[in-house]
N, C-alpha and C positions, 0 to 999 in steps of 0.2 A: 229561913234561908236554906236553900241547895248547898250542901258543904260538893268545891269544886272536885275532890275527892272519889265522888260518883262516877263523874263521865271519865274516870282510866281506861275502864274495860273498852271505852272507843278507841284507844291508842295502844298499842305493841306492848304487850304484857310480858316478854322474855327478855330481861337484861342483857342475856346474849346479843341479842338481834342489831345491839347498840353499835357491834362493828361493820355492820351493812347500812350504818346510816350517816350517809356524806355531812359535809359543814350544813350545808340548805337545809338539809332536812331536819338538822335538830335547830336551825335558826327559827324555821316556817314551826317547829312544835312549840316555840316558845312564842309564835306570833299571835299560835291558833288558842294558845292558853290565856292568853291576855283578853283575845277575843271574846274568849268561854267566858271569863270573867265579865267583860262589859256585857253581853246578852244575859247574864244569870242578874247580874244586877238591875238590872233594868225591869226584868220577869218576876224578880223578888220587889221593887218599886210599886210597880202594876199590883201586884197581890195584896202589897201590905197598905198600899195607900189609897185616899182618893184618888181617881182619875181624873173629875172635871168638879166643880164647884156652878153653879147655873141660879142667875138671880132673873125673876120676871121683869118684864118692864110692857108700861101701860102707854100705849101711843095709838094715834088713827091708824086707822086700816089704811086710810086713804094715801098716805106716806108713799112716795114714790121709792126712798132710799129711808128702807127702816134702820138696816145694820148702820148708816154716816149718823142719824139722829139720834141713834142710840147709843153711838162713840160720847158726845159730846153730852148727851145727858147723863150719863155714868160718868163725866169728870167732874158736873157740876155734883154729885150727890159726895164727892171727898168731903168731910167733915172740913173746916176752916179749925187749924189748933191755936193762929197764932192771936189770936184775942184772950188766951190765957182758956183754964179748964172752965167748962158748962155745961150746962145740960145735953146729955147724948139724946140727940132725935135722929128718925130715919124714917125712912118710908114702909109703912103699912099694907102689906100683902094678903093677907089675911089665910096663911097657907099654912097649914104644920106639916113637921118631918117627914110624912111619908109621902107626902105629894113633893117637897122637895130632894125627894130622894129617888122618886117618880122622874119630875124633871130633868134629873142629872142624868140616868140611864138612857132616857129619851135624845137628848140633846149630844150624849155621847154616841150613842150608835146610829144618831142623822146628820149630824154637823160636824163632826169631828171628820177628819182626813185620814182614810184608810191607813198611811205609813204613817204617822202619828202613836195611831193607836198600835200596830203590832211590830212596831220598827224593834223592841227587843226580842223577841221571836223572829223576828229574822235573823238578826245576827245570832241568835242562839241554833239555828236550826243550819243558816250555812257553815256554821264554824265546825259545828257536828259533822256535817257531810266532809269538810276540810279534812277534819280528824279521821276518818272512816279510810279516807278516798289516800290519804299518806299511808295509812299504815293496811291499806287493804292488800297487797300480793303478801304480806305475812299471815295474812288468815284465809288465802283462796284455796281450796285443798288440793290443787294442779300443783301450786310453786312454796306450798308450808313446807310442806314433807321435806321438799331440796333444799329450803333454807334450814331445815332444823337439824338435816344430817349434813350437811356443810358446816353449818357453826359446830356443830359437836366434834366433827374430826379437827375441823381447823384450831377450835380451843386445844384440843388431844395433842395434836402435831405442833402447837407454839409451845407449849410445855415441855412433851417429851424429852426425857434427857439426850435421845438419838438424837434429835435435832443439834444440841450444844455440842454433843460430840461431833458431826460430823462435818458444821461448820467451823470448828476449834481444828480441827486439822487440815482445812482448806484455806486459813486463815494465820496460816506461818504461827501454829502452836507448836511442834514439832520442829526440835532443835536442829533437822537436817534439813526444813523445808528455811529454816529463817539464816542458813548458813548459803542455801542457796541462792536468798533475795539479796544479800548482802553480794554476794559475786555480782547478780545481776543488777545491781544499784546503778552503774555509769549505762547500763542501757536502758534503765528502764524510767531513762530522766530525758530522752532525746521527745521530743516536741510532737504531738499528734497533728495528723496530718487536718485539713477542713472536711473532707470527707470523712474522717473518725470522729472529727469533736460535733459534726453535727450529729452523726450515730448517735453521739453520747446525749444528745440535749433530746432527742426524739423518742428516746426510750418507754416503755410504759410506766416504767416501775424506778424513782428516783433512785440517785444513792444514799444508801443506809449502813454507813458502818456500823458493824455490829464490834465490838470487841468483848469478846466473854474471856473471862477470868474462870479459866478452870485448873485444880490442883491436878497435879500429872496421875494421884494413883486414879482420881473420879472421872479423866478425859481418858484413863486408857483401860477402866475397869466397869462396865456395864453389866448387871445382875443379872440373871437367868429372868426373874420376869420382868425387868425393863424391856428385856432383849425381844421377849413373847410378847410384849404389849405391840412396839414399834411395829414388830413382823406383821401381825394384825391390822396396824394402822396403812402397815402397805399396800394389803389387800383392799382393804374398805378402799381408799382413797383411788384403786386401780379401776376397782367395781362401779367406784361413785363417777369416777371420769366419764367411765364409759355409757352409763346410763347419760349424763348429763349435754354430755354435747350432743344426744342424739337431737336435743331442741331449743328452743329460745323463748317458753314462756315464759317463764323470768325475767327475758327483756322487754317481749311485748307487754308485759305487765306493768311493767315500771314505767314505758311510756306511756300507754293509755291513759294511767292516773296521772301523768304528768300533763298530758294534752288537756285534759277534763279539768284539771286544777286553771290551767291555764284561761279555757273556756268558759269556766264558773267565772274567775277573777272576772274578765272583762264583762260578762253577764251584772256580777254587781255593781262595779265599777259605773256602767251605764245609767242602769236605772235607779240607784243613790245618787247620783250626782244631780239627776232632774230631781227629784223628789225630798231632796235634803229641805229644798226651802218650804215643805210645806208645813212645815212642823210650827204653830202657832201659838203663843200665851194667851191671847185672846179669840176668842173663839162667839160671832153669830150664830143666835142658833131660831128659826122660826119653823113652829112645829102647831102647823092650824088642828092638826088632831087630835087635841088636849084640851080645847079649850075649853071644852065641857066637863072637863074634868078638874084646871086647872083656872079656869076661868082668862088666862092668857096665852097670847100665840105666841112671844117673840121674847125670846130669853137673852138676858146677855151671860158668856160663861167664860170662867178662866180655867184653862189647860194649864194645871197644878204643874206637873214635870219636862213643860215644852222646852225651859230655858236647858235645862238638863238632857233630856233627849237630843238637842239641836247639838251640845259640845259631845254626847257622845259619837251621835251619826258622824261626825267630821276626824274626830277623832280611830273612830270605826274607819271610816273611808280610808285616815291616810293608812293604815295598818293592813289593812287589804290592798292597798296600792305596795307596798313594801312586798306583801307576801307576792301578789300577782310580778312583779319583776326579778322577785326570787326564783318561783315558776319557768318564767322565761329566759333566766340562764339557763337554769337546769334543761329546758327544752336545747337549748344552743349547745350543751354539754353532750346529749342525747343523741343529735342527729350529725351534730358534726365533726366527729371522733369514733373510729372504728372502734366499737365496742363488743362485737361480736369476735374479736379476735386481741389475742394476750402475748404479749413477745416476752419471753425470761430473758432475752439475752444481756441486761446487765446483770440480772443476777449469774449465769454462766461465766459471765467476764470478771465479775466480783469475785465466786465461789472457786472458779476452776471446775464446777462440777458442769463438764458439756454436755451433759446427755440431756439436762430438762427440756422436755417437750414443750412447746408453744400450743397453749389449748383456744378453743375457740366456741362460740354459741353460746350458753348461760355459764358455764363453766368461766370463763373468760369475763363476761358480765360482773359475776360476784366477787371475782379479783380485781376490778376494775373499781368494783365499789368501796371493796377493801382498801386498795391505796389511796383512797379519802378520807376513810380513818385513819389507817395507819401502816405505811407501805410495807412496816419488817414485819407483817405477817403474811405477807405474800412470799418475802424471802424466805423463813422460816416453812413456809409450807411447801414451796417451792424442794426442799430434801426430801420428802417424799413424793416425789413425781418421778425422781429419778431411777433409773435401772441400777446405775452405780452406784446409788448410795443402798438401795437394797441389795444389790450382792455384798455389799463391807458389810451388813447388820447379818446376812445370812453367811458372813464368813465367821464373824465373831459370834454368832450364837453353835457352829460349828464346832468354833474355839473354845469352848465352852464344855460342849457335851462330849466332845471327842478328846479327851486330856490324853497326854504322853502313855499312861501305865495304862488306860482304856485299851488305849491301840496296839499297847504290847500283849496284852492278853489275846490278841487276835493273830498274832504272828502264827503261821505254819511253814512246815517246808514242803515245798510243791515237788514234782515228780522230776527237776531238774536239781533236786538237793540245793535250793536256793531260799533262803529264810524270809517267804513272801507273806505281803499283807492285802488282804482284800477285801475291798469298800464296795456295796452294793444300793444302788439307789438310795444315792443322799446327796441334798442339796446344792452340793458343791465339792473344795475338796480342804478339807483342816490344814490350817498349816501347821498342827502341831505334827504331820506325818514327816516333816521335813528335821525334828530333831531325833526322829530314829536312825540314827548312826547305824545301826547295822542292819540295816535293811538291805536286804539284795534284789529282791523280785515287789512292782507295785503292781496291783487288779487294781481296774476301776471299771465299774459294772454300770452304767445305765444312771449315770453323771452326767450334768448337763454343764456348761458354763463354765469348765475345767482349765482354771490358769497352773500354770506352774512358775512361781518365782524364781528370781535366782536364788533363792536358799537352798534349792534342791541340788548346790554344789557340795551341802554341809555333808551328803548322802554318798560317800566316799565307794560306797562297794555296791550301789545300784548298776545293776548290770540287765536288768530283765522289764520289760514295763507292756501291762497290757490294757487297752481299753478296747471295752464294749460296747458300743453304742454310745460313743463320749463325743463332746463338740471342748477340744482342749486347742489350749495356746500357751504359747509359749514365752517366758520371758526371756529377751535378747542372752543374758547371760546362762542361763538354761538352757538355751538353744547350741550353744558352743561348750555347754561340759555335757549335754548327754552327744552331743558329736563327739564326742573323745572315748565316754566309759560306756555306752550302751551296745549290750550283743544281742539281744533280742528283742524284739517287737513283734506285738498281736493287736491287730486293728478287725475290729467286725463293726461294718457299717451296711447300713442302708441303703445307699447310694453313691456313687461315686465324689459326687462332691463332697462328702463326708469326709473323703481321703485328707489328712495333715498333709499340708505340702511342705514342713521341715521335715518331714520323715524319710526327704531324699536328701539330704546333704548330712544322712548319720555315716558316716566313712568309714565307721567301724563297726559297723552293725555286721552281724556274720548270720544272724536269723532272720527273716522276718515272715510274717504269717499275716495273710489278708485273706477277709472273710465279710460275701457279701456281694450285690449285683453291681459287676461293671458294666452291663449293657452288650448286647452284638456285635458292637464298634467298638469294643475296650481296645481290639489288638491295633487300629488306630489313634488311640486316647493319648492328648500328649502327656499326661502323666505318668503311665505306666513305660513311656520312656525315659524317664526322668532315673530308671531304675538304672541302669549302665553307672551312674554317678557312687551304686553302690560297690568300691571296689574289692571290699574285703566278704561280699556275700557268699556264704555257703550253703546256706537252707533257704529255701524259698517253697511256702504251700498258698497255693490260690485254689479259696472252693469259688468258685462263681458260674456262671455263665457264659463261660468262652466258646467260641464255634473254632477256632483256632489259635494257636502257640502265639501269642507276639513276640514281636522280632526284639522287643528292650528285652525278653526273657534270654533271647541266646544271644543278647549285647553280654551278660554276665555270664557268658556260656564259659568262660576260661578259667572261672575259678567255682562255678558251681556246685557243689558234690550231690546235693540231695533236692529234688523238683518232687511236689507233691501236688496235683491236679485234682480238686473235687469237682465236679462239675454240675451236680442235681439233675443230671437227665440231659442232659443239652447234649447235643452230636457232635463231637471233637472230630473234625472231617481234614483237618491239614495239618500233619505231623512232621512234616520233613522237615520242618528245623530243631528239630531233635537228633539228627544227623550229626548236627555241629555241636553238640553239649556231649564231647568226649571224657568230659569230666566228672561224669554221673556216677556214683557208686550206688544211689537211689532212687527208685519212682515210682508215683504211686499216678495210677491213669484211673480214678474212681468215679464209676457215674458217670462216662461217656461216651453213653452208648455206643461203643464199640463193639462189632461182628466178628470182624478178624483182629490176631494180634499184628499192629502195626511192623510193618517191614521196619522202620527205622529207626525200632529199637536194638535190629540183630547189629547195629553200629555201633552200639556204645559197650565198646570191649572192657570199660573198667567196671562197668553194672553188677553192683551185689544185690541187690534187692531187687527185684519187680513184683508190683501189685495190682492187678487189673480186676480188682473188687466190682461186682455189681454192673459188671455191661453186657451186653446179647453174644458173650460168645457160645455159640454151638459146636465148633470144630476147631481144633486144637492142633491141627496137622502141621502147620507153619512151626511146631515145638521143633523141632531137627535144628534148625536153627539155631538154636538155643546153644549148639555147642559150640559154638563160637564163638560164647560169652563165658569164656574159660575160669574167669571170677565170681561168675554167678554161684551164690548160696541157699537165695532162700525163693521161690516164686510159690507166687498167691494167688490161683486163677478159683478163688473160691466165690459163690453167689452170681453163677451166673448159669447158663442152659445148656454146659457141656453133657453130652451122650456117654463117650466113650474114652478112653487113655492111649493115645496111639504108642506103640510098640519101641518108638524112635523117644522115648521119653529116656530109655537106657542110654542114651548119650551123654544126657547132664550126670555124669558124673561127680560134678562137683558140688550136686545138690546137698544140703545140711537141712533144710523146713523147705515144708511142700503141705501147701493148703490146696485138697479140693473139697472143702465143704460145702451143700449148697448146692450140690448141681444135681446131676440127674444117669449119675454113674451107675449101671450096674453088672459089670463084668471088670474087674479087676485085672490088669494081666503081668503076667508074671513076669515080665521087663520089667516092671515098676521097681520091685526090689532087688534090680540090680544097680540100681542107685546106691549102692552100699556107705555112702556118707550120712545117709538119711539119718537127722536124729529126734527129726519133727514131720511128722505125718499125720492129718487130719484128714479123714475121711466120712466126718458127718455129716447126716441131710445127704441121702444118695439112697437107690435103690441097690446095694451092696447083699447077695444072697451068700457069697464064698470067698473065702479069706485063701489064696492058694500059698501051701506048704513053701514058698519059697520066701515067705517074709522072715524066717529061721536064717536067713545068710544078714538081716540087717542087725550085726551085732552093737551097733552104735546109737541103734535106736531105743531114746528116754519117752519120746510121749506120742501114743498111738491112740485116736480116739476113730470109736466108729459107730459113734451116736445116733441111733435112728437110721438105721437099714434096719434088711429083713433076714438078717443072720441066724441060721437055727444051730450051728455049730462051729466049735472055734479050730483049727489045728492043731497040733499038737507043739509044733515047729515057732509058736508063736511064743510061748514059754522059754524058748533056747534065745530070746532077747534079754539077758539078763541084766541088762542096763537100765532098762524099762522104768519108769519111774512114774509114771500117771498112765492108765492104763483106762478108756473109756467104753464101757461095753452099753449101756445102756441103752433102753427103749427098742430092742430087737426081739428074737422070737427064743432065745435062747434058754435047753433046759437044765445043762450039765455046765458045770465047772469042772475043768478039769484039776485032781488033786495035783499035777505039774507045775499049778500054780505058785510051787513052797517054794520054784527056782529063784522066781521075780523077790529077790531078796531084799532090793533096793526100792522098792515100789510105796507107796507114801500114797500115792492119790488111786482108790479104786470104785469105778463107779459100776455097779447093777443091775440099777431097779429098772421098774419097768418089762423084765424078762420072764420067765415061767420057771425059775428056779423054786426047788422044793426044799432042798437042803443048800445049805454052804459047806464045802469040803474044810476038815479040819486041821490041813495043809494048811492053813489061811494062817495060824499062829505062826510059821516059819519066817511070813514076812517077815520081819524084825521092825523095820520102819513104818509098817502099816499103822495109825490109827485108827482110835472110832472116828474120828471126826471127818477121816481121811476114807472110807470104807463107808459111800452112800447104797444104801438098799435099805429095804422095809426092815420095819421094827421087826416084825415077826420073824424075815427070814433072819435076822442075826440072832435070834435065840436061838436058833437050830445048832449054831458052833455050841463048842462044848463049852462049859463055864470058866473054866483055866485060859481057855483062850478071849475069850471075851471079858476078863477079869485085864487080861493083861492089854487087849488095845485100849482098855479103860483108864488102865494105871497111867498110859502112855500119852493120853491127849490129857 
């Protein structure tokens, strides 16, 4: 005997596989086993037994109807028993065993009836191909591969503890979500309409209350690698999506063997049903080519297991009629039900989670086939398909790595004396940031997905908050407490659209700082008028792209104080409404391409500051002007293409810092130091040959540098500034220090190198404040001071 055991390897070898196999499919495996078994036994029949048994029989040739005369002669040769027991006689053949065995071989392979003889090899050989053809897209290597990483995540993702978490709190686990359902009890008992309750009856995916029982610390405490495993499951399942709906061999697969099963059925169906009757117990057999062998032509023979073979075939038949109509549902299951496409939405309705996508193609298919087994693994898998439920696992694995004293360790104070913290590319944003109480300033660097709850009310002295490159929102109640405590904002985006549009209804915002391309057309953008709504603004810097002011800028023109313009090169060509921001004590016009200095800034008579860094000025004549900016302290016309200092520079009187680094100065004129407030002078980066004797009257002046000219000697008049405090000689042509040096008493920062000094005068000890650390030149030339003095700026840094 064939132990049945054998032919598994024709059937789905992965117990996984068992949840992609609908009710039909395990009914038809239990049809095609029974099947297996009638063909095995009938093949084991065949082998183990005689097939035919063949007795000779002696009659004329001349017999018209041998097989009728040899019916009725084989009844008379029955023995008679009922005369009581006698002598056994029979008829006399005169043939031994091997010519009767001759006989029987003969008479079976001429007289016998082709389905007779191999009707168990049929059915052992269709039932084989049955078995093949069910379980054949589990071993085609187009659609194994997808079934096998399909079952493996899906097993992964029905387990996962994420899963029970994430439905336990969508599932009124959470004592404020079941205080909510209780309120909404009288509404959520009023009657669906026929349009919803048929939604509800058409769904793909039935209802499946899930109710888990989870202990509050295991629904609200997920392990560092639970946490890592899920995240993982995110991705695979993101990857696997998207490979999969690229196609539909999986479905075409499953029909084809469906169509073929179908097409086989009626194939047998056919030709068993003519041929069942041929199966005989008695069996003529006339075989003239023997007879010389056998001495007779016409045998009578009995077909040993015809009675047998006749109830299997019938039996066979009904069993393949059964499977063939099981076929033919599944064909009606196939073609007339959108299976190419997957709708979650009861589970969305069920979960509250709305964001699962509706998939489609094989993807869709093997969810399809799933809710045949068993619908809550579509629900359950259905949590990771969702965005929202991966930002909660990448909030709490967040929550996790970024603990309360992590992120106190990170606290500094920024250059606003505010006790800031900052996050740099990280997945999201902790909400354990929200129980640092004393946080005043938040960075966030290149964050993506950035909510902010209302618990960022806990944050009582947040007053500063910057993002970089952030996509944030905001929660309602968050939205109305940083409208109340926030004074500063820093946005650097990409694009305009990037802009928050609650970032104009902060009423008390008194900074804000945007960085990044508005476009050509910002100065008509309706957003940047949205800015007038800021009524308490006092700072405001825009590096971008402007071709000109917009007009929401001088909407806040009345309480302005400080406008900062970076431009990156763009040609700021219309300035006149600057005319009207009388409120300016600051401005910075950097990078725009500016020629001349604009006329309408001689208007803003409150102006302490101006910075016109890095634009094409060459000519500096329009300075006269300048004095009519009677508050004016500090002007910056450094980094740009000026020649010369016009003469009318002795007007600003009021000057305190004056940058002209950077340019292309080399004649000095001796107006300049009648600026006698001067207490900040830069004059590096210039072709500067002469320092003239009259810089001796700027007795207020602390820090003079004149780094990089072609200075070969200093004056002497330059030493009677004894306020001097950083004193910048370097990278010039100079040989001699003068020992007048000992004046600069107060002096602390001295720089040299670069010059052709041979000695350092030993005056230098008199500085008093001088250090080494403070006292840059070559090694060398500082061993030239004497040892006592160099012991002593020693002692001092």
């Amino acid at each position: 005997m064939i132990p049945v055991m054998e032919f598994r390897q024709f059937s789905e070898q992965q117990p996984a596989f068992r949840v992609l196999k609908p009710w039909w499919d395990v009914f038809t495996e239990y049809l095609s086993v029974i099947m297996l078994m009638i063909g095995v036994f009938g093949c084991t029949l065949q082998v183990m037994q005689d097939k035919i048994i063949c007795l000779p029989h002696k009659i004329s040739s001349g017999s018209e109807n041998i097989c009728e005369v040899n019916r009725s002669f084989f009844l008379q040769l029955q023995p008679n028993f009922s005369n009581g027991p006698g002598e056994m006689r029979g008829v006399k053949n005169d043939l031994d065993l091997q010519q009767y065995s001759f006989i029987n071989q003969m008479c079976y392979e001429k007289a016998l009836h082709w389905y007779a003889k191999y009707f168990p090899y049929l059915v052992l050989i269709h039932t084989l191909v049955f078995m093949v053809c069910s379980n054949f897209w589990f071993k085609f290597p187009g659609s194994s591969s997808k079934i096998e990483h399909f079952i493996s995540m899906l097993c992964k993702c029905f387990d996962s503890p994420w899963t029970t978490r994430a439905l336990s709190e969508v599932s009124g686990e959470n004592p404020e979500e079941k205080d909510q359902k209780k309120s909404g009890t009288s509404r959520s008992t009023t009657p669906l309409s026929p349009e919803e309750s048929s939604l509800e009856k058409t769904q793909s995916l039935r209802s499946i209350p899930e109710k888990i029982v989870v202990d509050k610390p295991s629904a609200s405490v997920l392990d560092k690698k639970e946490g890592e495993q899920a995240k993982a499951l995110f991705e695979k399942v993101k990857k696997f999506r998207l490979h999969v709906e690229e196609g539909d061999i999986l479905y075409l697969m499953y029909v084809r063997q469906t169509v073929f099963k179908v097409l086989k059925f009626l194939v047998i169906i056919a030709y068993n049903s003519f041929l069942v009757n041929k199966v005989h117990n008695k069996v003529c057999c006339e075989v003239k080519e023997i007879q010389d062998v056998t001495g007779y032509t016409v045998f009578e023979c009995n077909h040993t297991m015809a009675h047998l073979f006749s109830k299997l075939s019938y039996c066979y038949l009904f069993l393949v009629a059964i499977y063939g109509l099981t076929s033919l549902y599944t064909s009606y299951w196939l073609f007339y039900r959108s299976l190419k496409e997957y709708s979650f939405e009861y589970v969305r309705h069920e979960t509250g989670i709305s964001d699962i996508p509706d998939v489609k193609n094989d993807f869709a298919f093997m969810l399809h086939m799933i809710d045949q087994y068993d619908p809550l693994y579509s629900k359950r898998f259905a949590v990771f398909l969702s965005e929202v439920s991966e930002n909660k696992l990448k909030q709490l694995n967040l929550n996790h790595e970024w603990t309360p004293d992590k992120l106190r360790q990170r606290l500094q104070t920024n250059q606003n004396n505010r006790l800031e913290l900052q996050l740099f590319m990280l997945p999201g944003l902790p909400d354990t940031v929200f129980e640092l109480t004393e946080l005043q300033s938040l960075k966030l660097e290149i964050i993506n997905n950035v909510t902010i709850p209302a618990s960022v009310s806990q944050l009582e002295d947040l007053q500063e908050l910057s993002l970089y490159q952030c996509s944030l929102k905001l929660h309602t109640s968050a939205t109305s407490f940083l409208k109340e405590n926030l004074k500063v904002l820093r946005v650097k985006f990409d694009d305009n659209k990037e802009l928050p549009n609650w970032m104009y209804v902060l009423r008390n915002l008194e900074e804000l700082y945007l960085s990044g391309s508005l476009g050509p057309d910002a100065s008509k953008n309706i957003v940047l008028e949205s800015l007038r709504e800021l009524k308490c603004l006092k700072t405001l810097y825009l590096k971008s792209n402007l071709t000109k002011i917009p007009q929401s800028i001088v909407d806040v023109s009345s309480h302005l104080q400080r406008l900062y313009l970076h431009n990156d090169g763009t040609k700021l060509v219309m300035l006149n409404n600057l005319k009207k921001m009388t409120s300016l004590i600051e401005l910075e016009l950097v990078r725009c391409d500016l020629e001349r200095i604009p006329h309408a800034i001689f208007s803003l008579t409150s102006l302490q500051e101006l910075d016109l860094k890095e634009n094409n000025l060459r000519s500096i004549e329009e300075i006269l002007s300048f004095q009519h900016l009677r508050k004016l302290i500090c002007l910056k016309l450094w980094h740009n293409g000026i020649m010369y200092i016009p003469e009318h520079i002795k007007k600003l009187s009021s000057l305190e810092r004056l940058y002209f680094s950077h340019n292309k100065i080399e004649i000095l004129p001796s107006h300049l130091f009648l600026c006698n407030k001067l207490r900040y002078l830069d004059l590096s980066h210039n072709d500067i040959r002469f320092i003239p004797p009259e810089i001796g009257v700027l007795q207020s002046l602390q820090y003079f540098s004149v780094t990089c000219n072609k200075l070969e000697n200093l004056p002497d008049e330059l030493f009677f500034c004894k306020k001097l405090k950083t004193l910048k000689l370097g990278k010039n042509s100079l040989s001699i220090l003068s020992p007048k040096i000992s004046y600069l008493t107060l002096l602390t920062h001295l720089e040299l190198k670069g010059n052709h000094f041979e000695f350092l005068p030993q005056e230098l000890g008199c500085c008093c404040a001088l250090k080494r650390s403070g006292l840059i030149v070559e090694e060398a030339l500082f061993e030239t001071l004497p040892s006592d003095v160099r012991d002593q700026m020693k002692k001092m840094a």
